[in-house]
C-alpha positions as CSV (number, residue, x, y, z in Angstrom):
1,X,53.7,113.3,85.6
2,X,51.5,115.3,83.3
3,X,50.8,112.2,81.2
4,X,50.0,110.2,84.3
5,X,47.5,112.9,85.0
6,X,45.7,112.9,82.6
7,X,44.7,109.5,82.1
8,X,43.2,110.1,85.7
9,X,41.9,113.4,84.0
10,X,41.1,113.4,80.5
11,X,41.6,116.2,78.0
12,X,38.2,116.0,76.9
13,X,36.8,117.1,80.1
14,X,38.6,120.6,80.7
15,X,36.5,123.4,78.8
16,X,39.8,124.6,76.9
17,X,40.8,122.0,75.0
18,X,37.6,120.6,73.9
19,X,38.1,119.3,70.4
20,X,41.3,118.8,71.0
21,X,44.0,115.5,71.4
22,X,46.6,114.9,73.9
23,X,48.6,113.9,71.3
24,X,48.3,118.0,69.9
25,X,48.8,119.3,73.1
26,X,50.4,117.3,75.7
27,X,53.9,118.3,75.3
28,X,52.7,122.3,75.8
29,X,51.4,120.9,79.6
30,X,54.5,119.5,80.3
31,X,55.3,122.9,81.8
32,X,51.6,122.9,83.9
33,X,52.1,122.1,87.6
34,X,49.5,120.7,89.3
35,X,48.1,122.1,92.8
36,X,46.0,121.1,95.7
37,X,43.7,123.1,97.9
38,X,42.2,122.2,101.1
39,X,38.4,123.2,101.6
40,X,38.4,127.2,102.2
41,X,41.9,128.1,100.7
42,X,41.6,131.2,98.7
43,X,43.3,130.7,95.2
44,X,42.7,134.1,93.9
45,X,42.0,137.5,96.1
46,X,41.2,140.7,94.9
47,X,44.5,142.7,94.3
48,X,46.9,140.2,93.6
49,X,48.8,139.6,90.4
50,X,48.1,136.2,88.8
51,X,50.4,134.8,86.0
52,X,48.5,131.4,85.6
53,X,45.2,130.6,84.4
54,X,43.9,127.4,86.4
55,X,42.1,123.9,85.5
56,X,39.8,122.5,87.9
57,X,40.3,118.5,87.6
58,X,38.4,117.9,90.3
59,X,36.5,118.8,93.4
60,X,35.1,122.5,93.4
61,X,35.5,126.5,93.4
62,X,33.1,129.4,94.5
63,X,33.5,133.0,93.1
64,X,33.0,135.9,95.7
65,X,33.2,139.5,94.3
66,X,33.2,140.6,97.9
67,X,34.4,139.6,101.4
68,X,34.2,135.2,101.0
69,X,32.3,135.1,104.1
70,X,28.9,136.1,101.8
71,X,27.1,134.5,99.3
72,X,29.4,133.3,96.0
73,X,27.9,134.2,92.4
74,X,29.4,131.4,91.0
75,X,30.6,128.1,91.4
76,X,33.7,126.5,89.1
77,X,33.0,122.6,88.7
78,X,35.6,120.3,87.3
79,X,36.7,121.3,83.7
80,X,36.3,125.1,84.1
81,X,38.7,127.7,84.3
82,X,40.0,130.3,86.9
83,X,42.1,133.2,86.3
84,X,41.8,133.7,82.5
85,X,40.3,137.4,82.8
86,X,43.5,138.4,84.9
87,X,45.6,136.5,83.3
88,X,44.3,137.6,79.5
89,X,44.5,141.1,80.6
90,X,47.4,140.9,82.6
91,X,45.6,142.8,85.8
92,X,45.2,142.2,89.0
93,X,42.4,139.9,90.3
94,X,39.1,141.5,91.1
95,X,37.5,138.4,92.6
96,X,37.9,136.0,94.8
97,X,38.5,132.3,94.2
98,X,38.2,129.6,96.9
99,X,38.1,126.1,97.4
100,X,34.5,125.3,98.1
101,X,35.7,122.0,98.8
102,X,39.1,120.2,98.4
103,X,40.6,121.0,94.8
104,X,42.7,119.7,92.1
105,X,44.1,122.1,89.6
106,X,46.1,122.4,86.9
107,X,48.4,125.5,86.9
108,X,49.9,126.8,83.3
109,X,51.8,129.5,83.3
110,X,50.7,132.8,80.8
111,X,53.5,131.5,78.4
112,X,52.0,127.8,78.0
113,X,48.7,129.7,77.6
114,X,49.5,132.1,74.7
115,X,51.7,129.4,73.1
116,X,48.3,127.4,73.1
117,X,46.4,130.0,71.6
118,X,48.9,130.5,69.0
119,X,49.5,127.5,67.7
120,X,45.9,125.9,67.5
121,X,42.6,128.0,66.6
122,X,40.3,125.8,68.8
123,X,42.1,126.9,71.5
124,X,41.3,130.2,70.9
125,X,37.9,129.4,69.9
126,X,37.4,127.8,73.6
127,X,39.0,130.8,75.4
128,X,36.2,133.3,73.9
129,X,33.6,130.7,74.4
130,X,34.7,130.7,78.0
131,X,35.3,134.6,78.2
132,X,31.6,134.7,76.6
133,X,30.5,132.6,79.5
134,X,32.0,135.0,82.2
135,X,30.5,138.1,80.7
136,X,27.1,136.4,81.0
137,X,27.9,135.6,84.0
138,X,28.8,139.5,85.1
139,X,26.0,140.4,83.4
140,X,23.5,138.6,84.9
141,X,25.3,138.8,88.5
142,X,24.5,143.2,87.5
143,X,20.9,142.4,86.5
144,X,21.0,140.7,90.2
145,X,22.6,143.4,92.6
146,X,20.6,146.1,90.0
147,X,17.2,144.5,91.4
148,X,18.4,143.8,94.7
149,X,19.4,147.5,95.3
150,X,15.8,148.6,93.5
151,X,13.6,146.2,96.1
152,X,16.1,147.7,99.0
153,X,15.1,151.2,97.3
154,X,11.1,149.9,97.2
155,X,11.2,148.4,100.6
156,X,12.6,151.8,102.1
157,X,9.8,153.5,100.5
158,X,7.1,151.3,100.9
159,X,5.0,150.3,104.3
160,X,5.0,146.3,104.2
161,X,1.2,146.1,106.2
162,X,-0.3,148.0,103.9
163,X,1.6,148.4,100.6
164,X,1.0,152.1,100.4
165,X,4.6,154.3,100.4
166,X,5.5,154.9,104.2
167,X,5.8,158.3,106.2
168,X,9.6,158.9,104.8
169,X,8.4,158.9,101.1
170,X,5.3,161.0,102.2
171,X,7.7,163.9,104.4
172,X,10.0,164.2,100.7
173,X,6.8,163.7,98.3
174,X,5.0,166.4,100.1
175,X,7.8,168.9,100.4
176,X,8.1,168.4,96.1
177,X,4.8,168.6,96.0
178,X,5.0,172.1,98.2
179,X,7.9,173.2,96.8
180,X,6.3,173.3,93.0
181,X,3.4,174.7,94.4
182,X,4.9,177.4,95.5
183,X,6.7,177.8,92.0
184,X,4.5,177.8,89.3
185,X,1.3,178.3,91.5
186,X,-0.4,174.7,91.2
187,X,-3.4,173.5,93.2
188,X,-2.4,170.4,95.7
189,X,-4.4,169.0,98.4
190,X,-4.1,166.8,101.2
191,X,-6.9,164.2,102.7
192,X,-5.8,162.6,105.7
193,X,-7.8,159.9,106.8
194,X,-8.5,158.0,110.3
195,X,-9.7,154.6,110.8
196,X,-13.0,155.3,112.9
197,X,-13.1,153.1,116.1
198,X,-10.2,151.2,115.0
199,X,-9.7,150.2,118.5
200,X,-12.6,149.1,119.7
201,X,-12.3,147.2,116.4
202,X,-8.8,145.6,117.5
203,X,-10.0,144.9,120.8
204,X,-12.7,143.0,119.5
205,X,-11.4,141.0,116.9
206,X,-7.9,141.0,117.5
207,X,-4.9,142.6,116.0
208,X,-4.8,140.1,113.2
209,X,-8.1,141.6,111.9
210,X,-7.4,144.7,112.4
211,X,-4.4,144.5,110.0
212,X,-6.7,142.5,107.2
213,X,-9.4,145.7,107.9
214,X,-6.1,148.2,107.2
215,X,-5.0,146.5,104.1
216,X,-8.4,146.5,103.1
217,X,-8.9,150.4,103.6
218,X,-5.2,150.6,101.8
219,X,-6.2,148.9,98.6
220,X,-9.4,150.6,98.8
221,X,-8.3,153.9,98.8
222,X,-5.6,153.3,96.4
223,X,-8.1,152.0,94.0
224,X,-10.1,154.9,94.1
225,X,-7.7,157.4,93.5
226,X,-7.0,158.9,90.2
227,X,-4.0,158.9,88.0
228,X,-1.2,161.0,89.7
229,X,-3.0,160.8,93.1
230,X,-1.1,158.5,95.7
231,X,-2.2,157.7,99.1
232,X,1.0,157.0,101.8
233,X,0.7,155.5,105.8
234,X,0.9,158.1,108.1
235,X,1.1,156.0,111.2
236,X,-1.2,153.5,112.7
237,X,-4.6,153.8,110.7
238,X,-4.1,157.0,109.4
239,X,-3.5,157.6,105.4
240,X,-2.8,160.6,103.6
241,X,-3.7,161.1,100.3
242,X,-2.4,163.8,98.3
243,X,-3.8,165.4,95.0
244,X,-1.5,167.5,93.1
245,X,-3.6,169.9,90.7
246,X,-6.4,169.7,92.2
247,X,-9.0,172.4,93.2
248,X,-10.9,172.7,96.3
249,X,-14.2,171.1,95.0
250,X,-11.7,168.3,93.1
251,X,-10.3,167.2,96.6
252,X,-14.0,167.4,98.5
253,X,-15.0,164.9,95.6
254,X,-11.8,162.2,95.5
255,X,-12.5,162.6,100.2
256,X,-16.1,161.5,99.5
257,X,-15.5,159.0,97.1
258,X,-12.8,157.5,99.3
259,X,-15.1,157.7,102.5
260,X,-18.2,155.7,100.4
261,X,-15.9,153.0,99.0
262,X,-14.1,152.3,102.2
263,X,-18.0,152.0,104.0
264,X,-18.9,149.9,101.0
265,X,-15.6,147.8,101.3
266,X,-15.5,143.9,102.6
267,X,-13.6,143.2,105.0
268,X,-12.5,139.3,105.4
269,X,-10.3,137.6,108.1
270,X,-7.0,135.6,107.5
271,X,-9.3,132.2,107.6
272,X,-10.9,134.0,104.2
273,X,-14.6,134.2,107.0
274,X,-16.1,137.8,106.8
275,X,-15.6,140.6,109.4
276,X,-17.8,143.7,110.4
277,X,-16.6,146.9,108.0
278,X,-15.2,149.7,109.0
279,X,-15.4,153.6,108.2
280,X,-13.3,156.3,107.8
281,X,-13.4,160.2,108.5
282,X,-11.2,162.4,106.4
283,X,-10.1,165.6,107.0
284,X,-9.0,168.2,104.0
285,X,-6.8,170.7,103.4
286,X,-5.3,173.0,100.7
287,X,-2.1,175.2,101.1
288,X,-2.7,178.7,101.6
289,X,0.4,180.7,102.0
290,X,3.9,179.7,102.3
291,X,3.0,176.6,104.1
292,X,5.3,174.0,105.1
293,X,4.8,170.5,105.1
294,X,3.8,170.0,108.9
295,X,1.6,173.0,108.9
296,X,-0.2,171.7,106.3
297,X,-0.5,168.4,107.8
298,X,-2.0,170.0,110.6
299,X,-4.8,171.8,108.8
300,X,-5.6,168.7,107.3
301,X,-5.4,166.8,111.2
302,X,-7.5,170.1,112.6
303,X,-10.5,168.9,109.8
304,X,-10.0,165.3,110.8
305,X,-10.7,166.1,114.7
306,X,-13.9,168.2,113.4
307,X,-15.2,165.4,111.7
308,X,-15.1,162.8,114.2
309,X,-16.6,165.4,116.6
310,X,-18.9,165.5,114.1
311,X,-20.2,162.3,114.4
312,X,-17.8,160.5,112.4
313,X,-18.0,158.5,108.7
314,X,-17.6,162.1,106.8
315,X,-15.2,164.2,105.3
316,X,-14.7,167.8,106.6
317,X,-12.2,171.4,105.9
């Protein structure tokens, strides 16, 4: 039966005995069974004990190191091998292995395997070339999940309109920021800054161009801030800005600045056509005492509301 198969399959085609002839090896796969699986059968689960390592001959496998129902990291085409890193270390199986489609394997058992490797180098010599192979895979499958998790960890820290980090990283940033102040005695302040007439603006030209005009504040501010400055959404059009070690003629200056360059900013419309600027009124404030984070937000909000009652387009304490 063996010999049968593998004129339908030849040797030269399966990954382990490449450089080999059946002539070498084809009494050792007398003692192979071959197995069929309909599309979806699982071959391998995690947690099982496996005692064979498997030959695709033909149709296809997918890998899954979680539930099947998700996305596979790999798929095992005709040639390749299953099972040889729970077979080799004689542990359970840590991955699933299903038919992605309807399969033809070859089975051998762990005995016909280290009997192979035994008596002929280039078997050996395929093994680690296909172990190599799986570690590349792992390894690359890590690199993956390691940037997935950091843009799940970027994403919960950043606001998508704008770009700027979001009120969550703000509330935690803050408190540090508070917390070291209060430690060492280090100068920190807070701009928080309002859209003026965003509104009107909205109402006007429609929410579309109101969120061009609000990434165009964000990358405005953020390009006018100095190193260790970062600017955060508070909600709506309003930004916060905070500037650790900074004195209270330091933070006046950076709230100007950011109050000229947003004026002075172009504003441009989805259709790339150009759109009426806005401005901005900022409101200051510097911890004095054992502030929290809210009360110190609120200083800052209680200069906002004096410079838009103010006239608006100005900075204020």
């Amino acid at each position: 039966m063996i010999q049968a198969l593998l004129k339908k399959y030849p040797l030269e085609n399966m990954h382990l005995f490449l450089g080999m002839s059946q002539e070498s090896v084809g009494h050792f796969l007398e003692h192979g069974q071959v197995r069929h699986l309909a599309e979806g059968e699982v071959l391998l689960r995690p947690g099982m004990t496996n005692a064979h390592l498997f030959i695709v001959l033909a149709g296809r496998l997918r890998v899954h190191l979680e539930e099947p129902e998700g996305d596979p990291i790999a798929f095992l085409e005709s040639g390749e091998c299953a099972g040889e890193l729970s077979l080799i270390e004689a542990r359970q199986v840590s991955a699933w292995v299903l038919a992605d489609r309807e399969v033809t394997l070859l089975a051998l058992p762990h005995e016909t395997v280290w009997a192979l490797v035994n008596n002929f180098h280039a078997i050996a010599r395929n093994l680690l070339l296909i172990l190599s192979r799986r570690i590349r895979l792992i390894n690359k499958t890590l690199v993956a999940e390691n940037q997935r998790l950091a843009a799940s960890e970027y994403n919960a820290r950043v606001d998508a309109l704008t770009g700027l980090f979001n009120r969550r990283w703000l509330d935690e940033a803050l408190d540090r920021l508070l917390k070291r102040q209060r430690r060492n005695g280090s100068a920190l302040g807070v701009v928080l800054i309002d859209a003026d007439h965003f509104k009107r603006f909205n109402d006007t030209y429609g929410h579309l161009s109101g969120d061009c005009a609000l990434r165009t504040m964000a990358r405005t501010i953020r390009d006018h801030l100095r190193p260790g400055d970062h600017a955060a959404r508070y909600g709506g059009e309003e930004m916060v800005v905070l500037l650790p070690d900074s004195s209270r003629e330091e933070v006046e200056r950076v709230g100007e600045r950011l109050r000229q360059a947003v004026e002075e900013a172009a504003i441009h419309g989805e259709d790339g056509q150009p759109l009426p600027g806005i401005t901005i009124s900022c409101g200051m404030a510097i911890p004095e005492g054992d502030l929290t984070s809210l009360e110190l937000l609120a200083l800052a909000d209680s200069a906002l509301y004096r410079a838009k009652a103010a006239g608006r387009n100005r900075v204020s304490w």
